[in-house]
C-alpha positions as CSV (number, residue, x, y, z in Angstrom):
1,X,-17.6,16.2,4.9
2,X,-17.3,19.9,5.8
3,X,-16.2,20.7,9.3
4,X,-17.7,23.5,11.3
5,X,-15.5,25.6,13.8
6,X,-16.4,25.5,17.4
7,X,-15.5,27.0,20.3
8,X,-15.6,24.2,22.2
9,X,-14.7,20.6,20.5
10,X,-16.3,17.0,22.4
11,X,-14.6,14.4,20.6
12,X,-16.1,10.8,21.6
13,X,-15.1,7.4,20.2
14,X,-17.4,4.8,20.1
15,X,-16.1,1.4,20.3
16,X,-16.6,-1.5,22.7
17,X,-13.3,-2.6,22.5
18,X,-11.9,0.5,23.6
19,X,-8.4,1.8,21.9
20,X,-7.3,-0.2,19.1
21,X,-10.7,-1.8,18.4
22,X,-11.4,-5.1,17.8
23,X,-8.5,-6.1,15.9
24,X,-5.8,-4.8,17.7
25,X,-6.0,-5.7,21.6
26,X,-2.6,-6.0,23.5
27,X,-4.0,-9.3,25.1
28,X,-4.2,-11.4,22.3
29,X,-2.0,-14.3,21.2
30,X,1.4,-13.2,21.0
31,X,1.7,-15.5,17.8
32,X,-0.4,-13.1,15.5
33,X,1.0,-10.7,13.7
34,X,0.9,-7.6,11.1
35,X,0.5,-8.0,7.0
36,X,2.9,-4.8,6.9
37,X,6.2,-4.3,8.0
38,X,6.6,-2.0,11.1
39,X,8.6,0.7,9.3
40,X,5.8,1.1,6.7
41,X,3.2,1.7,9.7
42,X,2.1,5.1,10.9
43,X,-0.4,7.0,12.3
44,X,0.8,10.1,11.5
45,X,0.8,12.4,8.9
46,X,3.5,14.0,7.1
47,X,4.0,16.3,4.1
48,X,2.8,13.6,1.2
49,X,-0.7,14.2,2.6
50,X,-2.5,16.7,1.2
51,X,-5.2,17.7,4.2
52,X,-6.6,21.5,5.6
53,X,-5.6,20.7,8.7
54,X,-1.9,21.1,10.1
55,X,0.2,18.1,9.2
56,X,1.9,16.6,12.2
57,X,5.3,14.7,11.8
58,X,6.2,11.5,14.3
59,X,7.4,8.4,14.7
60,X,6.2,5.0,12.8
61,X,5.6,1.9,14.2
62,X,8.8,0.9,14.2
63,X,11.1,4.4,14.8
64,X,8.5,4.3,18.2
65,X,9.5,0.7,19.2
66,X,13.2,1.9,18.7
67,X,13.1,4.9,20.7
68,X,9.8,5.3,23.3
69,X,8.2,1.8,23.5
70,X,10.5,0.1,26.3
71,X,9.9,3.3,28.7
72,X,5.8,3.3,28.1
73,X,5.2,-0.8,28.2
74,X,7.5,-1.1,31.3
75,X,5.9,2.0,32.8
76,X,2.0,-0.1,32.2
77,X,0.5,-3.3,33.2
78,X,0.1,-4.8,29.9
79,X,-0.4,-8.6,30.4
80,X,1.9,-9.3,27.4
81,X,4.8,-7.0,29.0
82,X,7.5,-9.4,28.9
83,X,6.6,-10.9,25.5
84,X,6.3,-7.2,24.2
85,X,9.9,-5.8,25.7
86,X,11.9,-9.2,24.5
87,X,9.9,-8.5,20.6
88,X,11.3,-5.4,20.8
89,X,14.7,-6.3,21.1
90,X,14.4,-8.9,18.3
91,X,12.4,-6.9,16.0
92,X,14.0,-6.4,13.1
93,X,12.1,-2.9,10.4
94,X,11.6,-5.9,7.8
95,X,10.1,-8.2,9.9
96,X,6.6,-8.4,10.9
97,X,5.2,-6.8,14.7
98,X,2.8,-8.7,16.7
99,X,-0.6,-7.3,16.3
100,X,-0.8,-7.2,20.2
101,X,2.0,-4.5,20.2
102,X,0.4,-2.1,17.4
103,X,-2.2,-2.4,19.8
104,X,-0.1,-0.5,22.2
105,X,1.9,1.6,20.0
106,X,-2.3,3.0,19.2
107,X,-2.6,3.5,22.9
108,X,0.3,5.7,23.0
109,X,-1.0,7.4,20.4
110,X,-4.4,8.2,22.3
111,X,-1.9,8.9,25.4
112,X,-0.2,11.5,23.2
113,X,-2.9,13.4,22.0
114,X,-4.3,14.2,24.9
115,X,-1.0,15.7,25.8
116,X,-2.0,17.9,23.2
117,X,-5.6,19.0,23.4
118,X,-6.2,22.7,24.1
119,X,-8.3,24.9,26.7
120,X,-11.5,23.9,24.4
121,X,-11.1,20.2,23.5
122,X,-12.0,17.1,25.2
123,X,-11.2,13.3,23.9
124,X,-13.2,10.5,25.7
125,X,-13.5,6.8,24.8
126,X,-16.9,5.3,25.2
127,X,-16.3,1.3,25.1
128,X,-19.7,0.7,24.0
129,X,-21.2,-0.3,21.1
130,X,-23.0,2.4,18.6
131,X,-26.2,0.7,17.9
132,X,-27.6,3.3,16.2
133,X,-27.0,7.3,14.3
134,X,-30.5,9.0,13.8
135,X,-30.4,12.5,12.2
136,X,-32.3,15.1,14.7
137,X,-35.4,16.8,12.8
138,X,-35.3,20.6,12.5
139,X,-31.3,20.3,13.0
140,X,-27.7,19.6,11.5
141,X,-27.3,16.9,14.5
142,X,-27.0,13.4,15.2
143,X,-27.7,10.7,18.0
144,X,-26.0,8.2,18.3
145,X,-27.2,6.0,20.7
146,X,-25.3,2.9,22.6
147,X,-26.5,0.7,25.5
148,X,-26.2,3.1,27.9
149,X,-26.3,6.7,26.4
150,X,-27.6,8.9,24.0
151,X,-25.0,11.3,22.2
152,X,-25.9,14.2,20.4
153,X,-23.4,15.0,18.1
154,X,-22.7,18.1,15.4
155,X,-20.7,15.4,13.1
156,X,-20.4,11.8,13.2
157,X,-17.5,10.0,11.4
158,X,-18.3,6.2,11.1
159,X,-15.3,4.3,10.7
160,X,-16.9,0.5,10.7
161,X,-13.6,-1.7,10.6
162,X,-13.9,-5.3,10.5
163,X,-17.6,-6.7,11.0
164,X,-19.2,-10.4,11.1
165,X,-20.7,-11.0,7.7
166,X,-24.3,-13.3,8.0
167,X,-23.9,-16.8,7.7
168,X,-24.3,-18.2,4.6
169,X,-26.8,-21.1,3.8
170,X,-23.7,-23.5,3.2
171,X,-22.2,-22.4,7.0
172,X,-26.1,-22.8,8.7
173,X,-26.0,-26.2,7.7
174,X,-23.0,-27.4,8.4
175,X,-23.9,-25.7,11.8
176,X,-26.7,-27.9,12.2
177,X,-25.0,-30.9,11.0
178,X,-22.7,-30.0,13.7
179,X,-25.5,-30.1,16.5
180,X,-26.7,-32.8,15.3
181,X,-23.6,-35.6,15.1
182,X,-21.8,-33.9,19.1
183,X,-19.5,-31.8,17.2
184,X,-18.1,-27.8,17.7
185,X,-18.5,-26.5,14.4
186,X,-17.0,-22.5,14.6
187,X,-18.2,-20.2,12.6
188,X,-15.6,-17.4,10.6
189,X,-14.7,-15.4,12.6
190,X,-11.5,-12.7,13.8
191,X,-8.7,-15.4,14.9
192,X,-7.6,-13.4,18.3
193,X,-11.6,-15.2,19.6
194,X,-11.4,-18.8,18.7
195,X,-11.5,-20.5,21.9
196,X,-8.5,-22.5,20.5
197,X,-7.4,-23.1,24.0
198,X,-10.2,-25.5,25.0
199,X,-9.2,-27.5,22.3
200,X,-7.6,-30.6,24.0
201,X,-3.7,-31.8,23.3
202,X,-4.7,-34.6,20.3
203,X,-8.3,-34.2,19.2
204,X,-9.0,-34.0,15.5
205,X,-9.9,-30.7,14.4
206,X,-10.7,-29.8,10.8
207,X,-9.9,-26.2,9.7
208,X,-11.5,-25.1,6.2
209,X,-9.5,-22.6,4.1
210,X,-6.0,-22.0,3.9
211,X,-6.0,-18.1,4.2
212,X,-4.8,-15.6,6.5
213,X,-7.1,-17.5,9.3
214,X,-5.4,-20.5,8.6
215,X,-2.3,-19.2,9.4
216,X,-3.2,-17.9,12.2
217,X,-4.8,-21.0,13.6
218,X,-1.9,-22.4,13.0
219,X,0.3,-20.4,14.7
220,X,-1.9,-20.4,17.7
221,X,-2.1,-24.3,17.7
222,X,1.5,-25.2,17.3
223,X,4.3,-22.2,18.6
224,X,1.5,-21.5,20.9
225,X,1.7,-24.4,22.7
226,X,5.1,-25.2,23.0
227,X,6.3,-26.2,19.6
228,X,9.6,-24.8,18.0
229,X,10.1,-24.2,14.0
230,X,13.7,-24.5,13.0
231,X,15.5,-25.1,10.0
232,X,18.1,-28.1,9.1
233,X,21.7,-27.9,7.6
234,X,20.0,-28.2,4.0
235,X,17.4,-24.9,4.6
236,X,14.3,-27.2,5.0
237,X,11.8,-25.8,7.9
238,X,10.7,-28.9,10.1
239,X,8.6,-28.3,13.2
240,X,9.4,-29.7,16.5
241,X,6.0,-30.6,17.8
242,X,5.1,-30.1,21.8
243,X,3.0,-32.4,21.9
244,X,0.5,-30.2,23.3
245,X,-1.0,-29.7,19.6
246,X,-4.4,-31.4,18.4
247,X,-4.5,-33.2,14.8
248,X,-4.9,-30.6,12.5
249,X,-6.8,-31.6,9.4
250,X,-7.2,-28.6,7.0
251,X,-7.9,-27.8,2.7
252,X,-9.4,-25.7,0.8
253,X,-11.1,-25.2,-2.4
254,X,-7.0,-24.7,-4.4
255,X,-5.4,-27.3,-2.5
256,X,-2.5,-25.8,-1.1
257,X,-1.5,-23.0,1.2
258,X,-1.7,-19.5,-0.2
259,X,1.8,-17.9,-0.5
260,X,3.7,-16.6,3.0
261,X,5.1,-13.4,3.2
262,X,8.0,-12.4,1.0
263,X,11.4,-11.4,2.7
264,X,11.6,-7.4,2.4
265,X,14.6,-6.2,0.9
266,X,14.3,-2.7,0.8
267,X,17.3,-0.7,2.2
268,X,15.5,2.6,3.1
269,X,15.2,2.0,7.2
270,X,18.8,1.0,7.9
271,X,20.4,4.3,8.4
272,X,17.3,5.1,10.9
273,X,17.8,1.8,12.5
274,X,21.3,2.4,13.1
275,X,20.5,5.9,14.5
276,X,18.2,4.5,16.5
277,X,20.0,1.3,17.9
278,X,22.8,3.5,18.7
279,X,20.9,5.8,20.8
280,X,19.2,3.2,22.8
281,X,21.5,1.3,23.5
282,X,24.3,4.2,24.4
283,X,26.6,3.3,21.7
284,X,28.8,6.0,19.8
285,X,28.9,3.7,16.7
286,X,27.1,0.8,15.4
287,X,26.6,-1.2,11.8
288,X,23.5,-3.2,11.6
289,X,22.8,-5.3,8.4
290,X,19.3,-5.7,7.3
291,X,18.1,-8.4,5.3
């Protein structure tokens, strides 16, 4: 797509879930987390990216929680404050982040570039929903129209994320099934909305699939409520149950569990992490092994 120049630049984001989207809301379960490690994540750009525009250099995900996070989430009402500050802490650059705090590390990031819009730029989030983009006839422009408003835009970039897929005939009847024999039958959908928490301590639930979801589901059902993993002297994982759970009946189609994540080994983010560390923390020295 070929930008014009303009005197003066509107730029508008559409989303009804405001910064971070759907996906990435700092109010969700504590217990779901990234695919990616933190020191791989980044929103900026740096000289591997071949773009017109000037490349700006920052912090990832990780360098950020290391060196500005603690000041911004203690200096905000975030409703997961205290779980975010004691992650920090414990976050290792090989570990996985909590998706709820790349959801603020992206509204730092919306923070910071308004810090760095000129006379003849303006950045506004409209936490609506686009329901449609109609050219204009006669003109280069758009509308894009939401519940409330009508925007006429010069250039529209659709970035469309995560969306619900239809139900599939297999899903509508087990639906009505559902209806029919008393029984809450959920359809897929992102894991951050299942309204796990009106599920009561004991009651069966069946969970289809063994994905990404699963694991999620999972998480939210059994650390979520109170439950503790550890490991015994012979390396075996064996959960300490809460006994806040539900019966969790699940399966799929292969019959086991897809593969969890493989311990990162890479060595390239300890000397940064050391940097780091030592400057938080006020230390004139400091020797940090990462596994």
């Amino acid at each position: 797509m070929l930008l014009k120049k303009f005197k003066q630049l509107n730029i508008k984001l559409v989303d009804p879930f405001g910064i971070g989207g759907r996906v990435w809301q700092t109010n969700q379960s504590h217990e779901l987390i990234m695919n990616t490690n933190p020191n791989y994540v980044t929103v900026f750009t740096d000289d591997k990216v071949q773009i017109d525009g000037p490349i700006v250099a920052g912090p990832n995900l990780f360098q950020w929680l290391q060196t500005e996070a603690i000041d911004y989430i203690e200096q905000r009402n975030f409703t997961m404050k205290a779980q975010f500050l004691a992650e920090i802490e414990a976050l290792k650059p090989t570990e996985y982040a909590s998706r709820g705090l790349f959801g603020v590390y992206l509204n730092w990031f919306y923070d910071y570039l308004q810090t760095r819009l000129t006379e003849g730029t303006t950045l506004e989030v409209v936490e609506e929903e686009a329901l449609s983009v109609t050219p204009v006839v006669g003109t280069d422009q758009y509308v894009v129209k939401t519940s409330n408003y009508a925007l006429t835009a010069d250039n529209v970039v659709m970035a469309l994320g995560h969306f619900e897929n239809k139900p599939t005939p297999e899903q509508v009847t087990l639906r009505r099934f559902a209806l029919d024999h008393d029984v809450t039958y959920v359809y897929p959908m992102q894991p951050q909305e299942y309204a796990l928490k009106e599920l009561p301590a004991g009651k069966p639930m069946i969970i289809r699939g063994l994905g990404l979801s699963f694991i999620d589901a999972m998480a939210m059902l059994t650390i979520g409520r109170g439950g503790k993993f550890t490991r015994d002297v012979d390396g075996y994982l064996r959960y300490e149950p809460s006994g806040k759970e539900p019966k969790i009946i699940a399966g799929s189609r292969i019959g086991v569990p897809l593969r969890s994540k493989g311990t990162n080994q890479k060595k390239r983010m300890e000397n940064w992490y050391h940097l780091a560390s030592s400057r938080r923390t006020g230390l004139t020295s400091m020797t940090v092994k990462v596994n």
